[in-house]
HTML snippet that shows the backbone in 3Dmol.js (N, CA, C, O; Angstrom):
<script src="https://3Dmol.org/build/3Dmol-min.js"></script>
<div id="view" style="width:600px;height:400px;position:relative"></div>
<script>
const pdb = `
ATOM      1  N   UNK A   1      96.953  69.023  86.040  1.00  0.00           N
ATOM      2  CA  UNK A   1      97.951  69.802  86.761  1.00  0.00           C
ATOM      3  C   UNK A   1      98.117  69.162  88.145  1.00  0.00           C
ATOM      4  O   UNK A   1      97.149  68.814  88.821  1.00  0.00           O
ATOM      5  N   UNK A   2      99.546  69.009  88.579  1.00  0.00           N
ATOM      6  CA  UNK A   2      99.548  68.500  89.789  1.00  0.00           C
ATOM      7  C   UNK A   2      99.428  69.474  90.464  1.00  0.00           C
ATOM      8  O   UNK A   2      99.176  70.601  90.037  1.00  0.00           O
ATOM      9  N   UNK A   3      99.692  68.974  92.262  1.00  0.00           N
ATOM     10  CA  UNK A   3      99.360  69.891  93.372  1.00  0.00           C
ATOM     11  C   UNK A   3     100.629  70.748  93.278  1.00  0.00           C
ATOM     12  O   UNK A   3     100.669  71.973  93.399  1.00  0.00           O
ATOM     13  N   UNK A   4     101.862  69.763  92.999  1.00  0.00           N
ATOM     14  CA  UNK A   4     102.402  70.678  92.916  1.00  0.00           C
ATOM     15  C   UNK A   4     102.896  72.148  92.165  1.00  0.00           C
ATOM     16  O   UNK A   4     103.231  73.276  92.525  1.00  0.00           O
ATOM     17  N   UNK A   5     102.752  71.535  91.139  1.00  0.00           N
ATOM     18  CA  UNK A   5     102.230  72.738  89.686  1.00  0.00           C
ATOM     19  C   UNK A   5     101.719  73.876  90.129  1.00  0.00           C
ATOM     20  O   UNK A   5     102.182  75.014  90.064  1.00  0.00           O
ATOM     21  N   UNK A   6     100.379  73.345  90.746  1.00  0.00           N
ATOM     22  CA  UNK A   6      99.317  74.154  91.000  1.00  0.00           C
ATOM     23  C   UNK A   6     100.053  74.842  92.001  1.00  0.00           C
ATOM     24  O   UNK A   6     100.386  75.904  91.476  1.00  0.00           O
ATOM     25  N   UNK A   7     100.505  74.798  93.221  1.00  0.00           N
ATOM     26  CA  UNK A   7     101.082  75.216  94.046  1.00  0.00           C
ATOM     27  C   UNK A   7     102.203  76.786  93.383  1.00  0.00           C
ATOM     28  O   UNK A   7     101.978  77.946  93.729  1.00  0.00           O
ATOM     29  N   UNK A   8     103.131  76.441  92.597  1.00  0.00           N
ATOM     30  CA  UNK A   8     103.863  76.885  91.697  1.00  0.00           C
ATOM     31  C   UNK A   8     103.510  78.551  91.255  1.00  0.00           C
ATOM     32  O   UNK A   8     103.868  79.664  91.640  1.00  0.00           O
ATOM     33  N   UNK A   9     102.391  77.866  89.990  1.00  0.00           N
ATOM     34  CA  UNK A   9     101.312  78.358  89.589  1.00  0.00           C
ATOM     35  C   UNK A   9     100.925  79.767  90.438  1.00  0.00           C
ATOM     36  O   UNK A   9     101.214  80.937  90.190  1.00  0.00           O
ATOM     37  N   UNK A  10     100.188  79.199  91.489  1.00  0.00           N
ATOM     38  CA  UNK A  10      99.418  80.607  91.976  1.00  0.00           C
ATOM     39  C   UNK A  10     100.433  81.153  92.709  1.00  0.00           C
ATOM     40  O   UNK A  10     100.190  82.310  93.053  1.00  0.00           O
ATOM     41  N   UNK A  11     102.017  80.501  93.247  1.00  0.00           N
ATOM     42  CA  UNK A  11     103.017  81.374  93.467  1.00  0.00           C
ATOM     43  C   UNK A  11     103.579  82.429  92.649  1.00  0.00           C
ATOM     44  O   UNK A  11     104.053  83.503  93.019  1.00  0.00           O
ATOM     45  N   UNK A  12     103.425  81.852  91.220  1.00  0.00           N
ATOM     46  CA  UNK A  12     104.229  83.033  90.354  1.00  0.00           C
ATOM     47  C   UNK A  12     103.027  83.912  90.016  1.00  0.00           C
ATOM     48  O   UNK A  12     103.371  84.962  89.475  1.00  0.00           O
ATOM     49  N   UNK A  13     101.604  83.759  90.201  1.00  0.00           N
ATOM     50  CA  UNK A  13     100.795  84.560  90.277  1.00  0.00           C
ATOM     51  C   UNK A  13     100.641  85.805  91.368  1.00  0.00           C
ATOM     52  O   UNK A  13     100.483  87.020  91.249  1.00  0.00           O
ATOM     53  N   UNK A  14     100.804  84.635  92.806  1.00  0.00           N
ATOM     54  CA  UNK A  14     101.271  86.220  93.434  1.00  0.00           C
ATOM     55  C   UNK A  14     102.357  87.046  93.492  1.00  0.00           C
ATOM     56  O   UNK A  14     102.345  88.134  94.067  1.00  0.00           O
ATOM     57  N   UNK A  15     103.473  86.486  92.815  1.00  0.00           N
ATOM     58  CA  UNK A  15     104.338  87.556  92.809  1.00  0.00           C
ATOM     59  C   UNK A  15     103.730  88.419  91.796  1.00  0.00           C
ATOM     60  O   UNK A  15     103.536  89.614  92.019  1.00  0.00           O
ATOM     61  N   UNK A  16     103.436  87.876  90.734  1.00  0.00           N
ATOM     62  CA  UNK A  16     102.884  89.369  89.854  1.00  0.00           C
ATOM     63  C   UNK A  16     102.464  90.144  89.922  1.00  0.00           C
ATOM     64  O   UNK A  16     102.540  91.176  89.257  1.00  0.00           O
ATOM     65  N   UNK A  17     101.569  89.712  91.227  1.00  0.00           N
ATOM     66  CA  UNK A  17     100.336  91.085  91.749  1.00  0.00           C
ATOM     67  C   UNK A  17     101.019  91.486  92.648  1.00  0.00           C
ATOM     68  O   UNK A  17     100.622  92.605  92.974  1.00  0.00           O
ATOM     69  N   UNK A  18     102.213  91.020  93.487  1.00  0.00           N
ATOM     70  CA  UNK A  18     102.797  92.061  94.708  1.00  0.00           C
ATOM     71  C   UNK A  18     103.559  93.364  93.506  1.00  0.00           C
ATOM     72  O   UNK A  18     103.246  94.553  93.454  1.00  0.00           O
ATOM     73  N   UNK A  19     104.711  92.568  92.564  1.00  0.00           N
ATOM     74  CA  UNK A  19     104.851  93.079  91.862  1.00  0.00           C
ATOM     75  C   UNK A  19     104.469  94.419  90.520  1.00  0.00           C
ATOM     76  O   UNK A  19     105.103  95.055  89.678  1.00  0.00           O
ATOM     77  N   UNK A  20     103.284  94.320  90.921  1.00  0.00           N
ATOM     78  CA  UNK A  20     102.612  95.357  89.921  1.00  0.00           C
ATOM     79  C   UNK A  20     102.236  96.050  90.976  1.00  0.00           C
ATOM     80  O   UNK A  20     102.807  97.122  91.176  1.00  0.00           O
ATOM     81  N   UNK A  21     101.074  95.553  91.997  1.00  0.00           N
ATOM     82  CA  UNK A  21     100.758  96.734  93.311  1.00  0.00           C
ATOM     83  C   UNK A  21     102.155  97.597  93.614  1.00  0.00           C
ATOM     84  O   UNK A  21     102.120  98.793  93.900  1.00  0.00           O
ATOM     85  N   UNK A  22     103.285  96.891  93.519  1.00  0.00           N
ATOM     86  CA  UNK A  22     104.796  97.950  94.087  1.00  0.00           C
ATOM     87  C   UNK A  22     104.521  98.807  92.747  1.00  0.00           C
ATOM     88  O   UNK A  22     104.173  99.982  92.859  1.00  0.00           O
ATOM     89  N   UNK A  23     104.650  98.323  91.718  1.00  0.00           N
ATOM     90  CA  UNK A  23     104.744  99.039  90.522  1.00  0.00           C
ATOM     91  C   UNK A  23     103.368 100.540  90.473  1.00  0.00           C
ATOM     92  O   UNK A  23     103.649 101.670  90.073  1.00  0.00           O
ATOM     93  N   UNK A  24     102.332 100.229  90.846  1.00  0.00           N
ATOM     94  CA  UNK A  24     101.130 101.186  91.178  1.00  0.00           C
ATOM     95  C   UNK A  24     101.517 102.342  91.882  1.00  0.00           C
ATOM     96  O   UNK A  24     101.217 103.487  91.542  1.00  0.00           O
ATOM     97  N   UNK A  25     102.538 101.867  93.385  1.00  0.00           N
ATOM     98  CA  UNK A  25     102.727 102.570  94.069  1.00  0.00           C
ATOM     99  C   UNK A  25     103.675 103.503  93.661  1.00  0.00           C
ATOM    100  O   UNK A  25     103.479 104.636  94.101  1.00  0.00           O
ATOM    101  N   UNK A  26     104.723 103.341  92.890  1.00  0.00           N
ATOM    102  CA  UNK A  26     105.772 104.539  92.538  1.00  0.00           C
ATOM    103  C   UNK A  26     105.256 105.004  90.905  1.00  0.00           C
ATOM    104  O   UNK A  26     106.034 105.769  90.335  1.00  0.00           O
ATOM    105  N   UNK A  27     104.290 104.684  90.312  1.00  0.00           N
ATOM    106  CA  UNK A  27     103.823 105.021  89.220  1.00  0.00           C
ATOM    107  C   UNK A  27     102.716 106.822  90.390  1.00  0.00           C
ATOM    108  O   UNK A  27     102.741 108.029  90.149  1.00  0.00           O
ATOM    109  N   UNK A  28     102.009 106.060  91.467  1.00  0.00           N
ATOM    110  CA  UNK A  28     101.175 106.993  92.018  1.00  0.00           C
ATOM    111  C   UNK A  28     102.128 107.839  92.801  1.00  0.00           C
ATOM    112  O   UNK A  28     101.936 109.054  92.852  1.00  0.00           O
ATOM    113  N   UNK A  29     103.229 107.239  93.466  1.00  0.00           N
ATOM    114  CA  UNK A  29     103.984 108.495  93.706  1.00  0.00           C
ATOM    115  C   UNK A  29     104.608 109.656  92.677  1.00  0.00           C
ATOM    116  O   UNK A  29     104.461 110.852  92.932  1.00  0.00           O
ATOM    117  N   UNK A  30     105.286 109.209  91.544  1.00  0.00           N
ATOM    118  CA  UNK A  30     105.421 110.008  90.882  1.00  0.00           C
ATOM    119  C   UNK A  30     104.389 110.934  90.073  1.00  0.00           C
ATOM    120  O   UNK A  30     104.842 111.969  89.584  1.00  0.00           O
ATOM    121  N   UNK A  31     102.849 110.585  89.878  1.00  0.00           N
ATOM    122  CA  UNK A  31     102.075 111.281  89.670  1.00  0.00           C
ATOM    123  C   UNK A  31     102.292 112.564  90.846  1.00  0.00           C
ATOM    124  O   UNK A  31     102.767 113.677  90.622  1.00  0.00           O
ATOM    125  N   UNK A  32     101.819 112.059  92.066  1.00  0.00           N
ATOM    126  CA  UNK A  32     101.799 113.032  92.919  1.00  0.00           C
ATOM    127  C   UNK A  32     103.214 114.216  92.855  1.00  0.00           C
ATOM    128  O   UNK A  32     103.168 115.362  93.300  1.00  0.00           O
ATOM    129  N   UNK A  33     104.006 113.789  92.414  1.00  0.00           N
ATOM    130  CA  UNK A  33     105.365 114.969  92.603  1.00  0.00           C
ATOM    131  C   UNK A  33     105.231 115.232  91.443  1.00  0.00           C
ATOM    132  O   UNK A  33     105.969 116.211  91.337  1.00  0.00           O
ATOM    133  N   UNK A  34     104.688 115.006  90.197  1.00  0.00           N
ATOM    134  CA  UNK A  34     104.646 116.388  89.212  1.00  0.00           C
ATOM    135  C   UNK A  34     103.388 116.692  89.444  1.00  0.00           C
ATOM    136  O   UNK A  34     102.930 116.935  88.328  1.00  0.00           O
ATOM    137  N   UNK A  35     102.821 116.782  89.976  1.00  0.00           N
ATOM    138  CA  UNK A  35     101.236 117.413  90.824  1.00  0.00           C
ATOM    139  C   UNK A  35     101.802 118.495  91.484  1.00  0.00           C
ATOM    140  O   UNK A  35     101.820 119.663  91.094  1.00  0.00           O
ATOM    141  N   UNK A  36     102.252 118.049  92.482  1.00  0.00           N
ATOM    142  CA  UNK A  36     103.458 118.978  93.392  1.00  0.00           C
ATOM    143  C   UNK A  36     103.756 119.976  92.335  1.00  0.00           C
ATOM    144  O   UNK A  36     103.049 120.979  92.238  1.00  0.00           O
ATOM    145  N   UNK A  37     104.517 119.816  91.727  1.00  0.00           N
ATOM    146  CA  UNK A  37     105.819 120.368  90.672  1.00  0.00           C
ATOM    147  C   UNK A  37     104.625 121.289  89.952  1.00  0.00           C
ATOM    148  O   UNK A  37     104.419 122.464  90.254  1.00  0.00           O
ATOM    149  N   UNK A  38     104.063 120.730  89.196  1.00  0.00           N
ATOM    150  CA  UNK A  38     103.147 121.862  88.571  1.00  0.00           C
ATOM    151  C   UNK A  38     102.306 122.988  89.387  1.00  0.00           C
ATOM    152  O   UNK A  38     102.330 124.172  89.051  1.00  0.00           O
ATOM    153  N   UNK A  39     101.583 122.516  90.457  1.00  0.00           N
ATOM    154  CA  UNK A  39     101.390 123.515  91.560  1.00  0.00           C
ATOM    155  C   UNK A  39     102.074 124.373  91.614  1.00  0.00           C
ATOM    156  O   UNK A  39     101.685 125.472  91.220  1.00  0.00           O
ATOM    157  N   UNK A  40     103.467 124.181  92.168  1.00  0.00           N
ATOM    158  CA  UNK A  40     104.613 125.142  91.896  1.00  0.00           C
ATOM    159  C   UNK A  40     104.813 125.945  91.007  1.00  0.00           C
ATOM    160  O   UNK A  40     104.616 127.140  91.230  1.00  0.00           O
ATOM    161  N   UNK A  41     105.274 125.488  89.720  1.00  0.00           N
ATOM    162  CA  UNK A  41     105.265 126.055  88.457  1.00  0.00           C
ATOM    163  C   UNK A  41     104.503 126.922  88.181  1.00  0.00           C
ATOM    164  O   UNK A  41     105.013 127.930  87.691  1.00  0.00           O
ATOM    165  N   UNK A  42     103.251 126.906  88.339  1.00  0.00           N
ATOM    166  CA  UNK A  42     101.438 127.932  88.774  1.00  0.00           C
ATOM    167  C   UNK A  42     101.875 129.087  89.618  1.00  0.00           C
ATOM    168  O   UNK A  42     101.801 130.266  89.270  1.00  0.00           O
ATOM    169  N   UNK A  43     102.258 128.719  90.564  1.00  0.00           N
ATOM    170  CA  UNK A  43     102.262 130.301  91.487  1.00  0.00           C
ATOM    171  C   UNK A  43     103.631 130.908  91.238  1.00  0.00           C
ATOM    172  O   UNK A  43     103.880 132.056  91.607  1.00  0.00           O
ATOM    173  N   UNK A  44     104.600 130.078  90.561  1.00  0.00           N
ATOM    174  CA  UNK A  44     105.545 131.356  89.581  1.00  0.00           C
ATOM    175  C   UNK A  44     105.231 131.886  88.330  1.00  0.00           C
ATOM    176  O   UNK A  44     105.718 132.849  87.739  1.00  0.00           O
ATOM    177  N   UNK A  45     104.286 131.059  87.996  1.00  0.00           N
ATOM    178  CA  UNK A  45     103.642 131.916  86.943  1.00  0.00           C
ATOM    179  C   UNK A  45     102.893 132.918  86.708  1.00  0.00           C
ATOM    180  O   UNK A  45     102.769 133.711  85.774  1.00  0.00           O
ATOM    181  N   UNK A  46     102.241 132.705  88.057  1.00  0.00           N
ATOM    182  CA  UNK A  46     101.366 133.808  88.691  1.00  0.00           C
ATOM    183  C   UNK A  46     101.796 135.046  89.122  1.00  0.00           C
ATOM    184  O   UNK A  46     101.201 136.118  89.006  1.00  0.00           O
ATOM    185  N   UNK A  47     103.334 134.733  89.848  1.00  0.00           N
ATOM    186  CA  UNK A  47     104.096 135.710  90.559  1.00  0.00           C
ATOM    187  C   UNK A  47     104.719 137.037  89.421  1.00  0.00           C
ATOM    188  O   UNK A  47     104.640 138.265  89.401  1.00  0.00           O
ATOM    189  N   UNK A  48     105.540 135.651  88.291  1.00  0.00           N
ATOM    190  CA  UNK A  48     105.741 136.782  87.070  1.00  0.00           C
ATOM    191  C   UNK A  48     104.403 137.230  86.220  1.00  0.00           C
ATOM    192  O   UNK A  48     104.605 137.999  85.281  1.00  0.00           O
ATOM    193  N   UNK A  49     103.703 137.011  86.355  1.00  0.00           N
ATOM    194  CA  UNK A  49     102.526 138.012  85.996  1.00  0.00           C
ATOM    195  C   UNK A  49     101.978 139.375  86.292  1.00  0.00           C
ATOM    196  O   UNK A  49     101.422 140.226  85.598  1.00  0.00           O
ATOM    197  N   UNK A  50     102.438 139.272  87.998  1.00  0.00           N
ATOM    198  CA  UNK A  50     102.233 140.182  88.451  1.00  0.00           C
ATOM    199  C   UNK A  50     102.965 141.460  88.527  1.00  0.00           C
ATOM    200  O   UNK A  50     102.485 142.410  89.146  1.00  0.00           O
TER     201      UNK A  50
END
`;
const viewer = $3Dmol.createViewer("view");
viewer.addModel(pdb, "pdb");
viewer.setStyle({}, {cartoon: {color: "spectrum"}});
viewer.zoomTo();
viewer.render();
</script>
């Protein structure tokens, strides 16, 4: 493998990992808002119970 290859190489490598870390981040945001959302959902459930 040349230098430059190599060079190449661990470029399209780090895009993958910026790429997936972005991908982590709105995978973990959207966890958190149906977290949210169900919380919610709970204390109207609670409310019509009562």
């Amino acid at each position: 493998m040349t230098q430059k290859e190599l060079e190449q190489e661990i470029k399209r490598k780090e895009d993958e990992i910026k790429a997936l870390l972005e991908l982590k981040d709105l995978v973990f945001d959207y966890e958190r808002q149906i977290d949210l959302r169900l919380a919610d959902l709970s204390k109207l459930y609670k409310q019509r119970k009562n």
